[in-house]
NUBA-203430 format. One record per residue (C-alpha): x, y, z; residue number from 0. Coordinates in steps of 0.02 Angstrom, whole numbers. Example, Ala and Ser with C-alpha at 12.3 -4.5 7.8 and 13.67 -1.06 7.14 Angstrom:
BEGIN
    east   north      up  marse
     615    -225     390      0
     684     -53     357      1
//
This chain:
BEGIN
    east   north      up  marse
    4457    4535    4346      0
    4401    4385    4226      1
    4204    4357    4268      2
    4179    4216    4140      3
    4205    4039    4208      4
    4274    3960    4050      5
    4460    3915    3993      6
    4448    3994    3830      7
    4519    4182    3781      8
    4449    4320    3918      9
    4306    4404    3814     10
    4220    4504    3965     11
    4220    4683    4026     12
    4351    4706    4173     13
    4265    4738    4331     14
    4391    4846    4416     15
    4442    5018    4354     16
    4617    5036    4301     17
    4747    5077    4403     18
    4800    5265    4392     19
    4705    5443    4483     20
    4527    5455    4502     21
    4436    5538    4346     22
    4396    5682    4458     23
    4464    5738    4632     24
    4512    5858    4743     25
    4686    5896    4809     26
    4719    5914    4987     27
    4879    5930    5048     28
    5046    6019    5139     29
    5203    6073    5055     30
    5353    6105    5195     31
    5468    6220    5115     32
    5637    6242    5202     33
    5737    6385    5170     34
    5937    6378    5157     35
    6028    6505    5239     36
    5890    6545    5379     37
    5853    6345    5404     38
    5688    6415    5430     39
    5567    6275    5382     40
    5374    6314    5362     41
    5223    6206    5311     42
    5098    6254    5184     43
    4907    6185    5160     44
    4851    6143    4976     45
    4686    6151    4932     46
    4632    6133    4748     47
    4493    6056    4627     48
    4524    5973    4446     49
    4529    6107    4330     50
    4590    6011    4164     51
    4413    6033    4089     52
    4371    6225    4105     53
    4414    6326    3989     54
    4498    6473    4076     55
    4641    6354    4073     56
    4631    6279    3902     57
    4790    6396    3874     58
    4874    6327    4024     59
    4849    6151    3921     60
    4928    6213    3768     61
    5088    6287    3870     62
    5113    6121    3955     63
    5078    5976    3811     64
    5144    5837    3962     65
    5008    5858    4060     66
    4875    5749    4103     67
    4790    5849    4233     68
    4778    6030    4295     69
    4722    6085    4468     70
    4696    6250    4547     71
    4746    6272    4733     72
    4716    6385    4850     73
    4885    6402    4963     74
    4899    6445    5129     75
    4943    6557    5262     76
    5018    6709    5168     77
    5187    6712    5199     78
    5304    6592    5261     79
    5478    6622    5349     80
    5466    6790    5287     81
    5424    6787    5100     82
    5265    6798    5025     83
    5168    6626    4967     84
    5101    6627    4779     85
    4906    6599    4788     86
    4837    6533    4695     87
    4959    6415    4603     88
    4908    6306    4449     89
    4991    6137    4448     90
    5021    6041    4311     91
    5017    5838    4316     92
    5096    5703    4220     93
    5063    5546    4237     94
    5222    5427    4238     95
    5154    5261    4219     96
    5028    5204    4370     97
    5125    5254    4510     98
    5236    5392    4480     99
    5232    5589    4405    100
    5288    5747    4361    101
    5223    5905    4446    102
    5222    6060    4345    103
    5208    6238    4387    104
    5103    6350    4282    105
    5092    6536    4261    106
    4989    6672    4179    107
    5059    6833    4136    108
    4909    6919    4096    109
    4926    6856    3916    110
    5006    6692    3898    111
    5036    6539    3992    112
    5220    6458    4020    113
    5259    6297    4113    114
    5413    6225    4186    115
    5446    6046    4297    116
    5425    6084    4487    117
    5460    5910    4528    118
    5522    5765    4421    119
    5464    5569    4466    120
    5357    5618    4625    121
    5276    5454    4693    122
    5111    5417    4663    123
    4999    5274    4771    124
    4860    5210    4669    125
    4782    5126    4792    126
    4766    5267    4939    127
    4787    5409    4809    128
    4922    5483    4891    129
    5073    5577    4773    130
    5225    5647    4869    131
    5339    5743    4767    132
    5487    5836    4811    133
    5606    6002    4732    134
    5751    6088    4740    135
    5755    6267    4698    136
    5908    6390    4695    137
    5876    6458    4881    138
    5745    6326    4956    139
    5671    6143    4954    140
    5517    6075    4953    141
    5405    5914    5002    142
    5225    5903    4949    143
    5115    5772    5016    144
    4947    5756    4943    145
    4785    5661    4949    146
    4665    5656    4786    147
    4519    5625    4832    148
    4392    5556    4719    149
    4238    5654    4677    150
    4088    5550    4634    151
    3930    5597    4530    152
    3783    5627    4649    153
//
């Protein structure tokens, strides 16, 4: 927003932040995955914090050079329709302009990380936060829907 109440070239510091994630958030979320031949559909809860900073994951970083953020949810329940639920998952994020991105899935093998897309062009609300993204595997789908929520400095 131009502060200065002049005609002449805007030479002030912007007032609002730009548009985009917040620097550092939580994720919060669900992830419905519906299986094919059973048509057995289950929901998921997502629970994660920003991990792009520590440097457990620094390797994670290298393995995925797209990505803006890392998280690191905790999934839940278990299982779901009858096959066991990956926790915790590592999620890669790139940022597609202000309102759209890629989800990535990462994985450690006990000695190096690899990366591939989970979700191409999921949508991404900068003004509530919100990112829905949706894939297609060989034997299921799924639909994430999840809230970042902005962590201030006390």
């Amino acid at each position: 927003t131009d502060t200065d109440t002049d005609t002449d070239t805007d030479t002030d510091t912007d007032t609002e932040p730009p548009p985009g994630p917040p620097a550092d958030f939580l994720w919060e979320g669900t992830r419905v995955l519906t299986i094919y031949d059973s048509g057995c559909s289950a929901e998921l809860t997502e629970s994660g914090v920003r991990a792009t900073d520590e440097p457990d994951f620094a390797g994670a970083l290298d393995a995925c050079p797209d990505c803006d953020e890392l998280v690191y949810i905790e999934v839940g329940p278990e299982s779901a329709c009858g096959y066991g639920v990956t926790n915790p998952v590592v999620r890669g994020i790139d940022w597609i302009g202000a309102d759209a991105a890629d989800i990535w899935n990462l994985t450690f093998d006990g000695s190096r990380w690899s990366a591939s897309v989970l979700a191409s062009d999921g949508e991404f609300d900068p003004v509530t936060d919100h990112l829905s993204y949706y894939y297609d595997a060989d034997w299921y789908d799924g639909l994430g829907e999840v809230d970042l929520i902005a962590l201030t400095a006390d």
